[in-house]
C-alpha positions in Angstrom: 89.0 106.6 146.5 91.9 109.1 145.8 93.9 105.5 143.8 90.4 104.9 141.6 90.2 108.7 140.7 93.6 108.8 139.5 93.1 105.7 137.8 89.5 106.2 136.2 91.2 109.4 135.0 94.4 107.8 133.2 91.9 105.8 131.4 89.6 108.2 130.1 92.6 110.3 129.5 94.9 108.2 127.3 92.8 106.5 126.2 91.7 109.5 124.1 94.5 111.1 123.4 95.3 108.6 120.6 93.1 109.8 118.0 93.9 113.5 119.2 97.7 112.5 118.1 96.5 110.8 114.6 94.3 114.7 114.1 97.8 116.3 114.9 99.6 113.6 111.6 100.1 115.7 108.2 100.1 119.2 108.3 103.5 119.7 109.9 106.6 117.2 110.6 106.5 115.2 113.6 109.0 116.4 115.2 107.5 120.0 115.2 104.0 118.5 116.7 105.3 116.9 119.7 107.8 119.9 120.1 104.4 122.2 120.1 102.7 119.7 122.2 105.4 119.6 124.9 106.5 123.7 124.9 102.4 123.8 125.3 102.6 121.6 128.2 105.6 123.0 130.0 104.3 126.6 129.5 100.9 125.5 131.3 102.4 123.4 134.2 104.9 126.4 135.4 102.3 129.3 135.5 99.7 126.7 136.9 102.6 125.8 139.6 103.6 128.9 140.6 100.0 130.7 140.7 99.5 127.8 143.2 103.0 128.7 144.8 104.3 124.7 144.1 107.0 125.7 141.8 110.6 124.3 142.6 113.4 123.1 141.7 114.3 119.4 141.4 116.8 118.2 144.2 118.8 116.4 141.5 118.7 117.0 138.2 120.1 113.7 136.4 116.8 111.1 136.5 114.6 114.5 135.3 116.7 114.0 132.4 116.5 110.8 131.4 112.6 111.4 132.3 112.3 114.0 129.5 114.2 111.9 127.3 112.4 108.8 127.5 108.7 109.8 128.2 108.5 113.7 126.5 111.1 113.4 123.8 111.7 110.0 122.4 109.3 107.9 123.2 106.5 110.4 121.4 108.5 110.4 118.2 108.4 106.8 118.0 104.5 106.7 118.8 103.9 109.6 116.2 105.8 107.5 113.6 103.7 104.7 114.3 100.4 106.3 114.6 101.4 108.3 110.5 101.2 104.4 109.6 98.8 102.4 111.0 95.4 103.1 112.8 96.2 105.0 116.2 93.8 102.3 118.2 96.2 99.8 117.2 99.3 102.2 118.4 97.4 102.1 121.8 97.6 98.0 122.2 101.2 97.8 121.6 101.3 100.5 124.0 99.5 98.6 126.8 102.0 96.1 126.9 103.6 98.5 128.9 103.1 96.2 131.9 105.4 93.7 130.3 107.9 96.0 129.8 107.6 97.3 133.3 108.1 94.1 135.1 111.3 93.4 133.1 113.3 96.9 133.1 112.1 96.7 136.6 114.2 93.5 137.2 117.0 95.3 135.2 117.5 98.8 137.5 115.8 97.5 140.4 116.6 94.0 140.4 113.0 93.1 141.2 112.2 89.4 140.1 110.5 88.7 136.8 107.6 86.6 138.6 106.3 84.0 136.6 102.8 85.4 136.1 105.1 88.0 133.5 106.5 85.2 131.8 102.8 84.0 131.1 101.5 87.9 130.4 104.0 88.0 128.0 103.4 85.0 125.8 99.4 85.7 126.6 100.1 89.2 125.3 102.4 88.6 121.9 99.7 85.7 121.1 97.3 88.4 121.1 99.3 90.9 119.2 99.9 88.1 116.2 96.3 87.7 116.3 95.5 91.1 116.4 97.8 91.9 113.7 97.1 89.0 111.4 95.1 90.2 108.7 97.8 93.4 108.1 101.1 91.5 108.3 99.6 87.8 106.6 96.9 88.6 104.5 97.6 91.9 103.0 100.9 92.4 103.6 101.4 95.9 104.7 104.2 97.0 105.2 103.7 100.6 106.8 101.9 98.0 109.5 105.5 96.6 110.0 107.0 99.4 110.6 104.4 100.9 112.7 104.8 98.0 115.1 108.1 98.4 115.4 107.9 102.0 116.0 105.4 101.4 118.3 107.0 99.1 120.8 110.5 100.9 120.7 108.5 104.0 122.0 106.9 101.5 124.5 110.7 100.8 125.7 111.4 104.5 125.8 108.2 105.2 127.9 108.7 102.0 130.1 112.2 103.1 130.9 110.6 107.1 131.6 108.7 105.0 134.8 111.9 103.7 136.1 113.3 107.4 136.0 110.3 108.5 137.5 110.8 106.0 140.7 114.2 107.2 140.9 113.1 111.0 141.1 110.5 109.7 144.0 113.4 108.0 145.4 115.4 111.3 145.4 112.1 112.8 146.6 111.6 114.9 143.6 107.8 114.4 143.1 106.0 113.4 139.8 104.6 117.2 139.3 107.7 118.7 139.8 109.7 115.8 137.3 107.1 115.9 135.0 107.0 119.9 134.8 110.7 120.5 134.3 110.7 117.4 132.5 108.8 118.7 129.7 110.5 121.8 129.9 113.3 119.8 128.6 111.9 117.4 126.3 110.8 120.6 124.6 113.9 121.8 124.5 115.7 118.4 123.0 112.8 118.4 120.3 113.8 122.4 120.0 117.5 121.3 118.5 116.4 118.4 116.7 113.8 120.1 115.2 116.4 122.8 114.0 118.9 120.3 113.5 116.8 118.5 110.8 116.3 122.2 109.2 113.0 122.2 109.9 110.4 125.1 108.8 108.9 126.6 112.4 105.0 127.1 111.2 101.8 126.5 113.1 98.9 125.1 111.5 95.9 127.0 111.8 93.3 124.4 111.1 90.9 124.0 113.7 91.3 120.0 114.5 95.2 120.5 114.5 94.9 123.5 117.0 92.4 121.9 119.0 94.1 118.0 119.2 97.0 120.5 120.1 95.4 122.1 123.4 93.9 118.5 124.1 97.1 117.1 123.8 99.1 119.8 125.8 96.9 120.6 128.7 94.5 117.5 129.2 97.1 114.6 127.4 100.6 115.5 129.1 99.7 117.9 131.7 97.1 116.2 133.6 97.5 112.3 131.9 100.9 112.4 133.0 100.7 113.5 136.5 97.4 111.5 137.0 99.7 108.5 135.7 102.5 108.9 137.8 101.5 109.9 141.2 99.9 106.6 140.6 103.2 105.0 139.9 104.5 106.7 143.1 101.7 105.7 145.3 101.2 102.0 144.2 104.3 101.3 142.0 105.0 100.8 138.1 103.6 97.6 137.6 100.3 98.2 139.0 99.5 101.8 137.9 100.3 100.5 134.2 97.2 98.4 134.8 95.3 101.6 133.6 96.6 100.1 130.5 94.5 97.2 130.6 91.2 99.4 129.4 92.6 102.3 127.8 92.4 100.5 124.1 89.5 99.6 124.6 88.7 103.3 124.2 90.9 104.1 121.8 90.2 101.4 119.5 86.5 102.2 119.2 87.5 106.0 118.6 89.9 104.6 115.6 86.5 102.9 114.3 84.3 105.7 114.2 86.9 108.7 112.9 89.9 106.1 110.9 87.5 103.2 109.9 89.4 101.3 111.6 88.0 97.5 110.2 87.8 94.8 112.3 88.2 90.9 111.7 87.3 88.1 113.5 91.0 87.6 114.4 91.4 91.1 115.5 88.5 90.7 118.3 90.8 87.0 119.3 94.2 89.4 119.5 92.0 92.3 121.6 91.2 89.7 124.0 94.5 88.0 124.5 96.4 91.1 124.9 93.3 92.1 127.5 93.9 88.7 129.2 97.6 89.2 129.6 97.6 92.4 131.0 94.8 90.6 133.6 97.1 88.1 134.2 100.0 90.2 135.6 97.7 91.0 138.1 95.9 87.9 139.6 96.1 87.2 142.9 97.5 83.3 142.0 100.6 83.3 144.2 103.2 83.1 141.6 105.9 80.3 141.3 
């Protein structure tokens, strides 16, 4: 019961936070957002962790690191990129190919095998991505598409890599609250000097969808997705707590419709389903070759 909480939860979770991240796209540069978003977060998980007398410090401080870097840093400039160019449902797809990515950085730090089933997930699940893709990159040729794609799947590496650090702090017994708390903390702090860096102008919007897309993003999106998401990974490993991913477009998708008009083509139905039916397939219960 406690597994399909945490999992019903992830779902609902990201799978809304997409269009919050498209409301936060304009006003202010990205870098500043997902600064705001993360300082937000960090702020609420230490007074939340100490009023509840959980507040420690990491054993080791070297995989919180690379944790911030890859999955509260890095990884959300890439997606914020991606989403300031195409339809934020579509950000979400590329995005649930995390399971692909999972299984083969897996095999590269933890020298799992790549099982077959991945092999066919993968080719199920670029199929579907063509397909779903078509009409922008074939038809009319958009290239802010193009680039979204890219930017979209380099911050799927980033995040995919941010799970193997994550196994490593459970390895070190450094749990997912306690990572993910100090690892915002200094994800903030790298977006902090890039921010400053890049000679940036430190102003918060005061529109009322920015503000609130903020607080949704900060408290419900990082501080609760998050940890929802990787006490998962902790208690049933990578590859099958990224099967959360499997639905989450599904939701995010529809949002894109109703608030981004988000148009869809007979193709793009084809690609939803293959990329749906790849992500399936890296979890049958066929005994792989």
């Amino acid at each position: 019961m406690i597994n399909f909480s945490l999992f019903v939860a992830t779902v609902l979770i990201w799978g809304t936070t997409w269009i919050a991240i498209a409301w936060q796209i304009g006003p202010i540069g990205i870098v500043l957002s997902v600064f705001y978003r993360f300082a937000l977060a960090f702020v609420v998980f230490i007074i939340g962790l100490a009023a509840l007398g959980r507040l420690s410090l990491p054993s080791q401080w070297r995989f919180v690191v690379l944790q911030a870097l890859c999955l509260f840093s890095f990884n959300f400039l890439c997606f914020y990129k991606a989403t300031s160019l195409m339809p934020s449902g579509l950000v979400s797809v590329i995005f649930s190919l995390a399971t692909i990515f999972n299984a083969i950085n897996a095999r590269l730090i933890f020298g799992e095998r790549v099982q077959s089933r991945t092999v066919l997930a993968g080719i199920i699940g670029a199929l579907g991505l063509v397909l779903l893709f078509w009409h922008d990159v074939t038809v009319s040729l958009d290239l802010d598409v193009v680039q979204g794609i890219g930017w979209a799947a380099l911050g799927t590496m980033f995040f995919s890599l941010g799970n193997m650090m994550s196994r490593k702090n459970t390895a070190h017994g450094v749990t997912p609250v306690i990572a993910n708390a100090w690892g915002m903390g200094i994800g903030a702090l790298v977006l902090l000097g890039v921010a400053s860096l890049s000679g940036a102008d430190f102003i918060l919007p005061n529109t009322q969808s920015y503000i609130l897309a903020l607080l949704y993003l900060s408290v419900i999106g990082s501080v609760v997705g998050f940890s929802t998401y990787l006490i998962m990974v902790a208690r049933l490993g990578s590859d099958k707590a990224a099967y959360a991913t499997v639905l989450f477009p599904i939701v995010a998708l529809a949002l894109s419709t109703i608030y981004e008009g988000y148009e869809w083509y007979g193709t793009s139905f084809a690609g939803l389903g293959l990329t749906i039916l790849g992500n399936l397939v890296m979890f049958s219960r066929i005994k792989p070759a």
